[in-house]
Structures are given as C-alpha cells and as structure tokens.
C-alpha positions as CSV (number, residue, x, y, z in Angstrom):
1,X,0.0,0.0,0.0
2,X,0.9,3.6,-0.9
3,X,0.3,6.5,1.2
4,X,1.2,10.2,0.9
5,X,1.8,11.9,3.9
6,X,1.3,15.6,4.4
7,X,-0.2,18.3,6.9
8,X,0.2,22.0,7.9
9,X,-1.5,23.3,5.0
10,X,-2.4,26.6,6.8
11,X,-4.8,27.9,3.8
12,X,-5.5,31.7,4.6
13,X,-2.2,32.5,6.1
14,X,0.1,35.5,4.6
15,X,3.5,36.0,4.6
16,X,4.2,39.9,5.7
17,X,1.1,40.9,4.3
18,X,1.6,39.0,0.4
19,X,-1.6,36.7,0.2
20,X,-0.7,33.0,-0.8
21,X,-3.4,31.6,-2.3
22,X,-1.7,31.4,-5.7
23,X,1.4,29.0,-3.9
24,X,-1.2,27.0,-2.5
25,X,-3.2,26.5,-5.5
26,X,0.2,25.4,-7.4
27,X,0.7,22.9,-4.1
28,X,-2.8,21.8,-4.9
29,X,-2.0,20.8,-8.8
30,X,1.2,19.3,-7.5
31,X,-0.7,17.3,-5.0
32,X,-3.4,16.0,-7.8
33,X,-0.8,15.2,-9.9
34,X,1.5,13.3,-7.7
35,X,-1.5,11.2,-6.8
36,X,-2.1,9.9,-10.2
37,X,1.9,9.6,-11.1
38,X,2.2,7.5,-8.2
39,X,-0.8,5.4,-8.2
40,X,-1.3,6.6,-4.4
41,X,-4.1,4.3,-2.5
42,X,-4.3,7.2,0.1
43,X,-3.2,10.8,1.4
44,X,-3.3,11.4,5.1
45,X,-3.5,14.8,6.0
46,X,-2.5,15.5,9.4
47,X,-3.9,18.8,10.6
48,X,-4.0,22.9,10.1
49,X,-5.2,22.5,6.5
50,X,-6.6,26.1,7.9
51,X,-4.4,28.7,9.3
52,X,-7.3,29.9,11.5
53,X,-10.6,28.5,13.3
54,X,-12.9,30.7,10.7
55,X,-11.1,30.5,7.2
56,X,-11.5,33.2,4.3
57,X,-13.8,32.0,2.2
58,X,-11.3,31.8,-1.0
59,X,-9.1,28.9,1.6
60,X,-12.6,27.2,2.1
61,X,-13.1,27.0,-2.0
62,X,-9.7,25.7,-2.3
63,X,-9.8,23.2,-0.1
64,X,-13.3,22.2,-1.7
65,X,-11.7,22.3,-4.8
66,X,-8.3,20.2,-4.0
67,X,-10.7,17.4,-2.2
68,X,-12.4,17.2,-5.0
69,X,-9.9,16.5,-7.0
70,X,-8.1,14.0,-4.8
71,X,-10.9,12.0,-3.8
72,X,-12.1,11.3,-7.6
73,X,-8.5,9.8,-7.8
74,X,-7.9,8.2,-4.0
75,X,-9.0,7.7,-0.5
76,X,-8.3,10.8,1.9
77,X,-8.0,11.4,5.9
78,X,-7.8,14.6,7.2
79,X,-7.8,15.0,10.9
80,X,-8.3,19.0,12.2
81,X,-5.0,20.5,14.1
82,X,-4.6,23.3,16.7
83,X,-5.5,26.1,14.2
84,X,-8.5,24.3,13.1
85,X,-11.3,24.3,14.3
86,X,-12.9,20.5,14.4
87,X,-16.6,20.8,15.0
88,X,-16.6,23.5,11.7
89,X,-13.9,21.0,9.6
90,X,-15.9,18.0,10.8
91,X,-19.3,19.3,9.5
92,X,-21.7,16.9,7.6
93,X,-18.5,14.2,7.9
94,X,-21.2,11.6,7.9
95,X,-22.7,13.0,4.3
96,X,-19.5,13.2,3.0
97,X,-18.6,10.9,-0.3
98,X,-17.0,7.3,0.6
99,X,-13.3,8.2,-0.2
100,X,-13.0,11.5,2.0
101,X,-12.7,10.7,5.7
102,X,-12.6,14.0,8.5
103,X,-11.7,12.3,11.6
104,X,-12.7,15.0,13.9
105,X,-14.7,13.6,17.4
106,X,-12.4,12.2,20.0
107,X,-14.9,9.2,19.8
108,X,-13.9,8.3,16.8
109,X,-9.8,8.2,17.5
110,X,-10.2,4.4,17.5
111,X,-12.4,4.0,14.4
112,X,-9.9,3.2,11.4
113,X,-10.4,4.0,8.2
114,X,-10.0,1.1,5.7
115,X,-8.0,1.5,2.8
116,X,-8.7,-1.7,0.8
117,X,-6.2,-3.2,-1.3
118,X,-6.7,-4.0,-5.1
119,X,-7.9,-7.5,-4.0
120,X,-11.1,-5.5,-2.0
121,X,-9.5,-6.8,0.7
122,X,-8.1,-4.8,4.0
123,X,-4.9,-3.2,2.9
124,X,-4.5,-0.6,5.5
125,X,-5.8,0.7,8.1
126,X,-5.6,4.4,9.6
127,X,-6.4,5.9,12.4
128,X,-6.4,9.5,12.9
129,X,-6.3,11.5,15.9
130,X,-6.9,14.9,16.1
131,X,-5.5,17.8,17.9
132,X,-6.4,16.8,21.7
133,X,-6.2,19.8,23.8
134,X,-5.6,18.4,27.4
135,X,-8.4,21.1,28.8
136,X,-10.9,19.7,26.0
137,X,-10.3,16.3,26.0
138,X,-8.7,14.9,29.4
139,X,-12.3,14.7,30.5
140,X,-13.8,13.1,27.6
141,X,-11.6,9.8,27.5
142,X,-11.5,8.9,30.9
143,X,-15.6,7.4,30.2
144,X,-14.5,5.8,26.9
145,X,-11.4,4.3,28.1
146,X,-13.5,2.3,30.7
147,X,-16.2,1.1,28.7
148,X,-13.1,0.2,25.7
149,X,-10.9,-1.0,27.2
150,X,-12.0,-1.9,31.0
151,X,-10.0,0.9,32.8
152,X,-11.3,2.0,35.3
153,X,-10.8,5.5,36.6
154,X,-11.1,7.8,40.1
155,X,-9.9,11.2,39.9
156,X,-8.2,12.0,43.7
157,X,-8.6,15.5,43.2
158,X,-12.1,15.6,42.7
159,X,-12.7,13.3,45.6
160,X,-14.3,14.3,48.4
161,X,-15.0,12.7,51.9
162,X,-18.6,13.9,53.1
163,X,-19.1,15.3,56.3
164,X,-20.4,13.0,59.2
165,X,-24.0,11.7,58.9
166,X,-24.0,12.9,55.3
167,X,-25.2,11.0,52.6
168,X,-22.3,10.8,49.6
169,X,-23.1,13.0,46.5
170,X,-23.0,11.8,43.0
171,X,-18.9,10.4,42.3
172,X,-17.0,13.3,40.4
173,X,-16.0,12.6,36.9
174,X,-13.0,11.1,36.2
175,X,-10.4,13.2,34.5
176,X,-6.8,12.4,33.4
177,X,-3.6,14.4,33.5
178,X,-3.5,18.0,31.9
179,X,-1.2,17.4,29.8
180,X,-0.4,16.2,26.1
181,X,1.2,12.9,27.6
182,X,-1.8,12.0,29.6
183,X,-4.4,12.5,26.8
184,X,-2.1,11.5,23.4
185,X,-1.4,8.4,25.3
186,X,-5.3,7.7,26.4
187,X,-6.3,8.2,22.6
188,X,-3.9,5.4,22.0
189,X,-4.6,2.8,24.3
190,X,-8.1,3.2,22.2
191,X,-6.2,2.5,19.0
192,X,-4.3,-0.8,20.5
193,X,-7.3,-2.2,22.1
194,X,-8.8,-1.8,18.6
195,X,-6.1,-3.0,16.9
196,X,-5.5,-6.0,18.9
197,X,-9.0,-7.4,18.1
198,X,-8.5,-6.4,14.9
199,X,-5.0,-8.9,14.9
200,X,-6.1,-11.4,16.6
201,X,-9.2,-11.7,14.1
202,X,-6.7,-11.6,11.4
203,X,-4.9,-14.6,9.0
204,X,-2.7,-11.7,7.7
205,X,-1.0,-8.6,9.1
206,X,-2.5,-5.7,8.0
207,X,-0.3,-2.4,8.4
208,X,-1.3,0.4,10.8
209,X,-1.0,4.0,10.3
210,X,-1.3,6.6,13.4
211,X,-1.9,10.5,12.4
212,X,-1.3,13.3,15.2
213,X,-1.1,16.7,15.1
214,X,1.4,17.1,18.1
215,X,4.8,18.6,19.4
216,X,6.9,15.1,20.2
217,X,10.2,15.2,21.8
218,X,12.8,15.6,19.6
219,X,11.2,17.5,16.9
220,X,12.6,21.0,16.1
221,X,10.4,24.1,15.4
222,X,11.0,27.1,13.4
223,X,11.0,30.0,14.6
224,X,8.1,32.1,14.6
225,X,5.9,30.0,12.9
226,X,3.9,26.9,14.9
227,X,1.5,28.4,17.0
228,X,2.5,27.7,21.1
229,X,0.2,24.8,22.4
230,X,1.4,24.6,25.9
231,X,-0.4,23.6,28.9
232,X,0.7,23.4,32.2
233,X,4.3,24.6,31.1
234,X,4.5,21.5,28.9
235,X,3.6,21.2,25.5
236,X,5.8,17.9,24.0
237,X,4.2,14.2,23.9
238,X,7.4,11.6,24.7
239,X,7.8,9.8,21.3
240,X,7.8,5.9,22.9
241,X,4.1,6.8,23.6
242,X,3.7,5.5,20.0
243,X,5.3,2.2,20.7
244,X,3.6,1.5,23.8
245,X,0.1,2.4,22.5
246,X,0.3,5.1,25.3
247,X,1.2,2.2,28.0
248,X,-1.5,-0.3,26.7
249,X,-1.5,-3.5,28.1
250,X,-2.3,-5.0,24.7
251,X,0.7,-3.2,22.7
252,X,2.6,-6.2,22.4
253,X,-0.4,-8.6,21.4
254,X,-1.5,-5.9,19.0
255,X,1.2,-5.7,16.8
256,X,2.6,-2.6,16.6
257,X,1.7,0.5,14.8
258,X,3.8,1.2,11.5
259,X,4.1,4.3,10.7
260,X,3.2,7.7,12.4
261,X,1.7,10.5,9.9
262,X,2.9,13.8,12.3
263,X,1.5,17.2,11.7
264,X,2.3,20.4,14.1
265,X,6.1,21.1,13.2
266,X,6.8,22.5,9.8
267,X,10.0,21.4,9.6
268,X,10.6,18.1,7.6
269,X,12.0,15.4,9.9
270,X,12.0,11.7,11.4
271,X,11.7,11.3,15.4
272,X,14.0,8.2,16.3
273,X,13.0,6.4,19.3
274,X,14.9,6.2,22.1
275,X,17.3,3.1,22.0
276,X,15.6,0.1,24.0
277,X,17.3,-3.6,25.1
278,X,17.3,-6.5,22.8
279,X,13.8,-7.1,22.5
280,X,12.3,-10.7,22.2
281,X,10.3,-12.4,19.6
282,X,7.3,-11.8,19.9
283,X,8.0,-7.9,20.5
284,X,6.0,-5.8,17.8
285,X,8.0,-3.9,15.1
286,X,9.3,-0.3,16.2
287,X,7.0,2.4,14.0
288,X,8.4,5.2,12.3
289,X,7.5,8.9,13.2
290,X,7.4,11.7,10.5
291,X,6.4,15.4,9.8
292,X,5.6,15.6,6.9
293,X,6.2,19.5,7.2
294,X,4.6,22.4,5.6
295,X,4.4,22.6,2.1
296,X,5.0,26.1,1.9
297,X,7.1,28.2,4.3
298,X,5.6,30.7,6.0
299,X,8.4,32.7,7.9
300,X,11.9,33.4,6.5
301,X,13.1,30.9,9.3
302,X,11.8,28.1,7.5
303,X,12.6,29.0,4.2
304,X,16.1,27.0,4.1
305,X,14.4,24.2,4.8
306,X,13.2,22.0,1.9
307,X,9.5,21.6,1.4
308,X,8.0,18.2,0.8
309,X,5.5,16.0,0.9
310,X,5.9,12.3,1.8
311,X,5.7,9.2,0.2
312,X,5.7,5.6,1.9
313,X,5.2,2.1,0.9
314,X,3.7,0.1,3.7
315,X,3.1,-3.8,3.6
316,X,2.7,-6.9,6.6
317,X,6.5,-5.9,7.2
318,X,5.7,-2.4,8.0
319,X,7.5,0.7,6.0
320,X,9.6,-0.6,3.3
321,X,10.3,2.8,1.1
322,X,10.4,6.7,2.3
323,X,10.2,9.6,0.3
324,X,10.2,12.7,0.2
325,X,8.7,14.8,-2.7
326,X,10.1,18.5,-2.6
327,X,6.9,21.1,-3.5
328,X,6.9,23.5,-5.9
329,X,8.2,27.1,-5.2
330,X,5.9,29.2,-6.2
331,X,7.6,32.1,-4.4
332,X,11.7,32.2,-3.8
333,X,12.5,33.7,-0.7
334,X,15.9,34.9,0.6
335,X,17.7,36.2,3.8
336,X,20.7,38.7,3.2
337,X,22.7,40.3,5.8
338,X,25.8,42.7,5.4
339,X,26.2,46.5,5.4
340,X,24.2,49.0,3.6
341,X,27.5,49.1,1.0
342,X,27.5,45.3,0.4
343,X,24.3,45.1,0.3
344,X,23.5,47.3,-2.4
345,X,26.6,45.8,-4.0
346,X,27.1,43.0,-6.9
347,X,27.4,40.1,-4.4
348,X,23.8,39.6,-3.4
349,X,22.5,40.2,-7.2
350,X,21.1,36.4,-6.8
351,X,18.2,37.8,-4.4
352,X,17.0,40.3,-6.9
353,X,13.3,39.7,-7.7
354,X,12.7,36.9,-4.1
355,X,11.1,37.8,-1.0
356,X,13.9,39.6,1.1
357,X,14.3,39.7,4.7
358,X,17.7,42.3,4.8
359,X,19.6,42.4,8.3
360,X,21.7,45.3,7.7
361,X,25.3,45.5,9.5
362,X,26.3,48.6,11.3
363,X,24.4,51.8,10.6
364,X,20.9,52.3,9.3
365,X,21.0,55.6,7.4
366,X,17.8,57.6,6.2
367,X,16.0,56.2,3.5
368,X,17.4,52.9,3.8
369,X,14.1,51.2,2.9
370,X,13.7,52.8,0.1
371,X,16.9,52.0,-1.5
372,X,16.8,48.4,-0.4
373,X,13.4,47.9,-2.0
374,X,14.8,49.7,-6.0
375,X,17.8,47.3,-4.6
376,X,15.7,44.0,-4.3
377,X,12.2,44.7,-5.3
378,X,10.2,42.8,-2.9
379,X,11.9,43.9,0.5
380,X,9.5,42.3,3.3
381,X,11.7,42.8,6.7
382,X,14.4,44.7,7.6
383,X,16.4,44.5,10.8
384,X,19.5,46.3,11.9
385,X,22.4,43.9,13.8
386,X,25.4,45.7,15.4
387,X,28.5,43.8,15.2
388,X,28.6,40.2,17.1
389,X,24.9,40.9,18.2
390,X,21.4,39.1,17.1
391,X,19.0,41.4,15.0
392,X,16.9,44.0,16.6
393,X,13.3,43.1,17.1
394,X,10.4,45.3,16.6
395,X,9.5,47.0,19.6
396,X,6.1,47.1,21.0
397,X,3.5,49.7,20.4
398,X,0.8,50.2,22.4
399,X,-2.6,52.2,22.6
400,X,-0.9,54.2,25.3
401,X,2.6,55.2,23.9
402,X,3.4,58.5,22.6
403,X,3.4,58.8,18.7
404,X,6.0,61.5,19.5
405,X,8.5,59.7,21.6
406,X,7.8,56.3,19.3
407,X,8.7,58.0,16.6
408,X,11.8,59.5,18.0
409,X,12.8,55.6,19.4
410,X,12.5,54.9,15.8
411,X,14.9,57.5,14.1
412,X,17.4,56.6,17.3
413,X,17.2,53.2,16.3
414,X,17.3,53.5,12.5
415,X,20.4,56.4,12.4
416,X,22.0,55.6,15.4
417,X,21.8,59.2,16.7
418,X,19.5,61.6,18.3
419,X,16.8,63.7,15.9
420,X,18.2,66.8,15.0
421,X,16.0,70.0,16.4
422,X,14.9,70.1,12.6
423,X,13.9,66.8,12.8
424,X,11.8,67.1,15.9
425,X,9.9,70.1,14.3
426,X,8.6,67.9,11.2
427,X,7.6,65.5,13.3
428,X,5.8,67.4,15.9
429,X,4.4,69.3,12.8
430,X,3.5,66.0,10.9
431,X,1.5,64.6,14.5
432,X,-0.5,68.1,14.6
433,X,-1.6,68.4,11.0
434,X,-3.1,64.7,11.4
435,X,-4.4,65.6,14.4
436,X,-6.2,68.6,13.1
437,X,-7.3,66.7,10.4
438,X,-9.2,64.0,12.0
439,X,-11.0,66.3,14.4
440,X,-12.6,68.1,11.1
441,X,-13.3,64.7,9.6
C-alpha cells in the first residue's frame, strides 16, 4: 500500500502581508498530480489545513476544490490540528462521499479507516487523531477508556470525603492528567485495544498507520511559525508513547503500529525512538515517526528548509520505502545580511526579484528602505544587527505610547543618533496636521 503523507496546509495564512493563495493553488496541482503519477491508495493529512478556526472564504473553496480532486483519484483522511477548528472541519463528515474521511470527534480516535487493497480486501488501516487539547479532552476519554478497554478510573482531586451523617453526592467525573502525555497516550490505548482485536481476528498482518497533530520530543520548530500549544508549562508528547500504545497492556499482542503521519512542526524530519534492550520475539516492530512538514514556508526561518510532501510504501513488514517529494516554489524567498554598501553591492544580485528579509550590518542611514526595496524589489523585513549581536526586534506599540516619543525611538534606532531640532519640528508638525485633520473629519 501507498500512502502520501502531508499536513500544515495553513490555507489563509500570509507571509508579511503577500496573500498566498496562488502557492497554495500550485501545491494543490502538485498534490493532484503526484496522486495519479504515483498510483497513491491514500493521502493522510494531518492537521491545520486552515491557518485559523474561521477560514477566508477563498481557503474554504480551495480546499473544496483540491478534495475534490483528490478523492475522484484516491481515499483521503484529514484529521483537524490546533488552528482548526474540528466541529466547523468536521461538518456533515457523515454526508461526505466514501473516499473523503474527517476524523474529527475524540470518539472516533479508534475507528480506522480502511484502505482496501486491489484485491477489496483490508490493505491498511488508519487511524487518525486529532489535535487533543488536554483542557478539552482529558475529561472526555476517561468514560471511553472504561467502557473500551476496561479501565477504570477515580480522579483523587475531585474526591471528596462527606461530612459525618452525610449521605455521599453523586462520584466526580473522572479526569486524566492536563497534559499532552496524559491525553495522546489515552487516545492510543483506544487505537491498541482496537487494533488488537482487529489482529487477533486476522490470517494476515494488515499495516497500521497513526496521524497526530502534536509537538513530540525531539522534533525542532522554526521560529516564529507553529502556534504555542502549551499547557501546564509543557507542550511535547514523549515519542515511545507511540510504541507503547500510550502504556496499553495490549501493545505487544496488537502488533505494533507502522508508521506515524505527524503534523504540528513545519520542519521536515524523522523522530527516532529512544534506544531500547534486545527485544524478544514476539516484541512488535518499532514504528516510524514523520512530519511531513509544511508545504510552503511561512516565515523566512523556514525557508532554508526544503519543502515536501511524503511518500511511503507500507506492507505486513511495515515501511519498506520513504520519500520525500520537494513542492513547488511558487515564491523564492531569501535572507541577506551585510552592510548597507555590500548590500547594495554585486554580491547579493542572486536575491534580486525573491522575497527579502535584509539584516543590515552597522548603521541604518535615512531612507534605507527605500533603496533596499529599488535594490531587491520585494523587501519584506528589515532589521539592523550591530556587530557580534542578534537582529533588533520590533519594539512594542501600544494604545498608550506617545506617537511623538515612538517616533523618535524609531529614528534613534534606525540612524544611530538623536533627531536633529529640525527633525523634531517635522515631526511634531506632521503629528499636529493629522491631528487637526481628524478632528474636522
């Protein structure tokens, strides 16, 4: 069986202001087309396909549009991330044709959906978890844990001895850890108990695919681009959870899961597991964990990162090919850094015409800007880095602050020196004139 692997979509977003909808689109068409050159039996899209809860309504065509087109050609899962919101993505799921699969009720987490193979047999099977916030969901699972699996649960911070000669009130509801570790892992004990029936009903091994929009330990974020999903001060999910079916007692018996379809970080990597001792016989094969990435990047901190999606052949062995397919770049983007001379010099002719972040060395002289933008053309962010020392950041403007003295932060930032008396008149002159202005408006 084929799958293709890919996530963090984030239809909607911008990149300093430039809309993307046309880079998107061209990921669509590559998407389409790589699904019939490769005789793909299923993409697996693991969350944010939106980059916000209510999409524009040119990202909702789209994505109309691309599924579509993919599931005339394929089966499809898509399981809603932390930008996404599930009950709006998971809409009319039940309506929805045979091949397209949203996977978006924590209920459903151990529900697989059945790729067949060309025989109309079972030739995969995928389950897809979506984004569980620990406030949302640790309250949920605790009920369908015991009536799945035969856990059973009491919650010692709810519990309450009653006074003396008092009847005892109704038993609080069960609730597990608040964190990502204590309700990734519940989902999967769901999956293994599944998955062991599923086994043990078996002849053949079937392979298992897992999809999670999560932060697991190891991965590595870019800067400034996933959204923070911390709570409690901890926001990663241990990677063995994955092996152990989040500590089930059936992991073993099941089989193993084969490969995980990660969404969250848009960097493209693997997540080894920690080392383990010689395992015996009858232990289950070790799976392997992926992000898939972003297919577009959507700060200049990812851009030197290679965008792909991913392709894997899975059979009763488990993953037996991994691929990456880089996406098209429908937009070059480039980070150049040096002084004002260099950069305006022959040496960073190669970022003509891209997307330019310029960190400029040393002094920031008047009109800068302006000549780095006839320089470059499409100058997005500038920053100015004195020798030895990180960029400057943007400061922060609030309601309260003084246009006056913001301004004159500004021209002490950008020149290096004080405003001139001159200076300090055009200004004050430029703030009253708009002043004036909007109280005749």
């Amino acid at each position: 069986m084929r799958i293709l692997h890919t996530s963090d979509w984030h239809l909607g977003r911008t990149f300093h202001g430039r809309v993307l909808d046309d880079a998107h689109a061209t990921f669509a068409d590559h998407l389409v087309e790589l699904v019939e050159a490769e005789s793909v039996d299923a993409v697996v899209i693991a969350g944010d396909v939106y980059d916000r809860a209510i999409p524009p309504t040119d990202s909702v065509r789209l994505l109309n549009d691309t599924l579509n087109r993919l599931t005339d050609r394929t089966q499809v899962v898509l399981a809603p991330g932390n930008h996404d919101s599930a009950q709006r993505l998971g809409f009319g799921s039940a309506l929805f044709r045979p091949s397209l699969a949203v996977r978006a009720q924590v209920a459903e987490v151990d529900q697989p959906v059945i790729v067949p193979d060309p025989d109309g047999g079972d030739g995969l099977l995928v389950y897809a978890l979506p984004y569980l916030d620990p406030d949302a969901t640790r309250g949920v699972l605790p009920a369908l844990l015991s009536e799945r699996t035969g856990e059973v649960w009491a919650d010692p911070e709810d519990s309450e001895e009653p006074a003396a000669g008092e009847p005892a009130g109704p038993p609080q509801p069960a609730r597990l850890a608040r964190s990502h570790e204590a309700v990734v892992s519940g989902a999967l004990r769901l999956v293994g108990q599944d998955l062991a029936r599923r086994r043990a009903a078996s002849r053949t091994r079937v392979p298992v695919v897992v999809m999670a929009h999560a932060f697991v330990v190891g991965g590595q974020a870019c800067e400034d681009s996933e959204r923070d999903i911390r709570v409690g001060g901890v926001d990663s999910v241990p990677s063995e959870v994955f092996e152990t079916l989040g500590g089930s007692a059936v992991a073993d018996s099941s089989g193993g899961l084969d490969y995980v379809a990660l969404g969250h970080l848009h960097r493209p990597q693997e997540i080894h597991l920690p080392q383990r001792p010689s395992a015996g016989s009858g232990a289950s094969a070790r799976p392997r964990l992926v992000y898939s990435g972003s297919p577009l990047p959507f700060s200049f901190s990812e851009a030197p990162w290679p965008k792909s999606s991913v392709l894997v052949d899975l059979t009763a062995e488990g993953v037996t090919r991994l691929e990456r397919i880089p996406t098209p770049v429908a937009h070059r983007i480039e980070t150049v850094t040096g002084t004002m001379e260099e950069l305006e010099g022959p040496a960073f002719d190669y970022a003509v015409g891209a997307w330019v972040r310029a960190i400029v060395r040393g002094p920031l002289p008047l009109g800068a800007p302006a000549r780095l933008r006839q320089r470059f053309g499409e100058v997005l962010a500038i920053a100015r880095q004195d020798d030895g020392q990180a960029p400057r950041q943007a400061a922060s403007v609030t309601r309260a602050a003084d246009p006056l003295e913001v301004a004159h932060e500004f021209l002490h930032a950008a020149a290096q020196s004080e405003p001139t008396a001159a200076e300090q008149l055009v200004l004050t002159q430029a703030y009253e004139a708009v002043l004036a202005a909007r109280r005749s408006a």
